[in-house]
Structures are given as structure tokens and as C-alpha cells.
C-alpha positions as a Markdown table, in Angstrom:
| # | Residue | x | y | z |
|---|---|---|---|---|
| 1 | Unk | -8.0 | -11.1 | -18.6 |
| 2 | Unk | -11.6 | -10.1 | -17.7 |
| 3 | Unk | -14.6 | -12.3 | -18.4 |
| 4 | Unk | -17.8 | -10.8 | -18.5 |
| 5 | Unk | -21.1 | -13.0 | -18.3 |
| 6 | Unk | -24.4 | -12.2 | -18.5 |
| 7 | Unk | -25.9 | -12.9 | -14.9 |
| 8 | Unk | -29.5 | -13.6 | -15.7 |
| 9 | Unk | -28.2 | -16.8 | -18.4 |
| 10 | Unk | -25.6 | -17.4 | -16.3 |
| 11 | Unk | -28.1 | -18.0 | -12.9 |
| 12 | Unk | -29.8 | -20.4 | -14.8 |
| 13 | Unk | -26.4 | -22.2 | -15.9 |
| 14 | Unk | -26.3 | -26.3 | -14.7 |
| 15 | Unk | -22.9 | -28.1 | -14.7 |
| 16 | Unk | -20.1 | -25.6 | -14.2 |
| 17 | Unk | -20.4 | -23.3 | -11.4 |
| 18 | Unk | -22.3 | -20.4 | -11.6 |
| 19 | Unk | -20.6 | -17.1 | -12.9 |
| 20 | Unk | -22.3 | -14.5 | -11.9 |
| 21 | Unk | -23.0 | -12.1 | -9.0 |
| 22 | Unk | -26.4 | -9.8 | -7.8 |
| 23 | Unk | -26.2 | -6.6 | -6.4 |
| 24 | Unk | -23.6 | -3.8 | -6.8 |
| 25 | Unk | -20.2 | -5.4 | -7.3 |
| 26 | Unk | -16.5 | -4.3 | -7.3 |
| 27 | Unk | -13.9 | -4.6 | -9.7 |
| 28 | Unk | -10.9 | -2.6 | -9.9 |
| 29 | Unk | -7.9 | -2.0 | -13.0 |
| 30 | Unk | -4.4 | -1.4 | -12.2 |
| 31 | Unk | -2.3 | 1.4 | -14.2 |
| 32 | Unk | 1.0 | 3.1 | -13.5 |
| 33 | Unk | 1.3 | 6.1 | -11.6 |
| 34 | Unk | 2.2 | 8.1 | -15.2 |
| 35 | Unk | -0.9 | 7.3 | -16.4 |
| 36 | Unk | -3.0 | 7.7 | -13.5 |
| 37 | Unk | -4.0 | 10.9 | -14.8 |
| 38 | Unk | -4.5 | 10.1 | -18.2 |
| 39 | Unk | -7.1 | 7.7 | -17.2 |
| 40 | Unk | -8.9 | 9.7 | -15.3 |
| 41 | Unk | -9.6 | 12.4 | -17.9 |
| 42 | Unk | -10.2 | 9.7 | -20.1 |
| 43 | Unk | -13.3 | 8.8 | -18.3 |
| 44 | Unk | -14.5 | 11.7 | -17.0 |
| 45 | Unk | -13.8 | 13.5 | -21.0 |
| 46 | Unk | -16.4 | 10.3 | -22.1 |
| 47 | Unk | -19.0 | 11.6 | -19.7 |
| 48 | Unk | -18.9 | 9.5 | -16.8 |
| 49 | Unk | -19.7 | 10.9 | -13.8 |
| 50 | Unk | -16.3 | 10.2 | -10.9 |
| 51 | Unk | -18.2 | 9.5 | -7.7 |
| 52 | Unk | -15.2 | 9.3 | -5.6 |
| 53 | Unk | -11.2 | 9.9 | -5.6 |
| 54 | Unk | -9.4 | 8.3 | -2.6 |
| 55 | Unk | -6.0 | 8.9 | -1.4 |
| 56 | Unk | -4.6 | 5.4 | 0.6 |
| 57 | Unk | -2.4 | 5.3 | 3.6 |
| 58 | Unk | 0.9 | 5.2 | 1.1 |
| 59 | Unk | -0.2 | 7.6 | -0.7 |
| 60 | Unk | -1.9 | 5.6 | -4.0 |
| 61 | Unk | -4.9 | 7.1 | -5.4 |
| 62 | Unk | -7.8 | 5.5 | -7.1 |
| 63 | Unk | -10.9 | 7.1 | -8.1 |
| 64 | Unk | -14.0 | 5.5 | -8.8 |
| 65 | Unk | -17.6 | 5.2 | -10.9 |
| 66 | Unk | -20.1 | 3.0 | -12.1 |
| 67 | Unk | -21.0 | 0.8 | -15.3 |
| 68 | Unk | -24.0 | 0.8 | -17.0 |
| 69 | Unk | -24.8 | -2.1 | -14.4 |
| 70 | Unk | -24.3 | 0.4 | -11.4 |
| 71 | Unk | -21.1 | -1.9 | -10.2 |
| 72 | Unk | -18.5 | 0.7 | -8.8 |
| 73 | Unk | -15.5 | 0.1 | -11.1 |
| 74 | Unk | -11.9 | 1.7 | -10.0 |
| 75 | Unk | -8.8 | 2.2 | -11.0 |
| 76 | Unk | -6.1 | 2.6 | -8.8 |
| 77 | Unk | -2.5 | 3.3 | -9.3 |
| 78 | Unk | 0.4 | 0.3 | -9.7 |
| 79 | Unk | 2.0 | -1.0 | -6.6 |
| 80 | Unk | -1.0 | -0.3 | -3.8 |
| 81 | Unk | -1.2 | -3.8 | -2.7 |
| 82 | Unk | 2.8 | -4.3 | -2.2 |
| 83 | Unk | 2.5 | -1.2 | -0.1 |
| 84 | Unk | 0.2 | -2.7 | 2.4 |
């Protein structure tokens, strides 16, 4: 599941915690190695500029870009973090 807020109404929200965060956050989405690739021309085929593909110590890539909020979003392949 992904919740998304809107951080100005949600700075200003009184007895819950705050969700919300300021400057250039970080999310990532999981997907399976076979369709890694399918994702990635998905996004770049909608005009979204890739700023970076990255190759990890065990060999999982992820390649990320930004939202219309500048927050670097990535998806990486299935299984990274039981490879650490």
C-alpha cells in the first residue's frame, strides 16, 4: 500500500502525527527481475527523463527519476535486500 498526503495540509495537521516530509525524498517499488525491463521502458516511453541506473554489489539493478514533486523515485529489482 502507498499513502500519499498532501504536505502543506498535512503540516498543519493537530492530533495524529504529522505525515509528511520537506525536501527531496526517496521511495523505491519492488518488481521481478522479468519485468525489470519492462518497467523501465515504460517510464522512459511516457517521457520521463532516467537520471540514473545503478548496478548493486549482487548484481540487482534499479534505475531512478523524479515525480512531479522532484522526490527521486526507483525501482529496483526483487530480492536486493535478502542479498545484503
Amino acid at each position: 500500500m502507498l499513502l500519499c498526503f498532501n504536505a502543506a495540509l498535512s503540516g498543519e495537521q493537530v492530533g495524529l502525527p504529522r505525515h509528511f516530509g520537506a525536501g527531496e525524498l526517496h521511495f523505491a517499488f519492488e518488481t521481478s527481475r522479468e519485468h525489470y525491463d519492462a518497467w523501465r521502458a515504460f517510464v522512459a516511453d511516457a517521457g520521463i527523463v532516467i537520471e540514473h541506473d545503478h548496478v548493486w554489489k549482487h548484481g540487482h539493478r534499479s534505475f531512478y527519476f523524479r515525480d512531479p514533486d522532484r522526490h527521486w523515485v526507483e525501482i529496483i529489482e526483487a530480492g536486493m535486500w535478502e542479498a545484503r
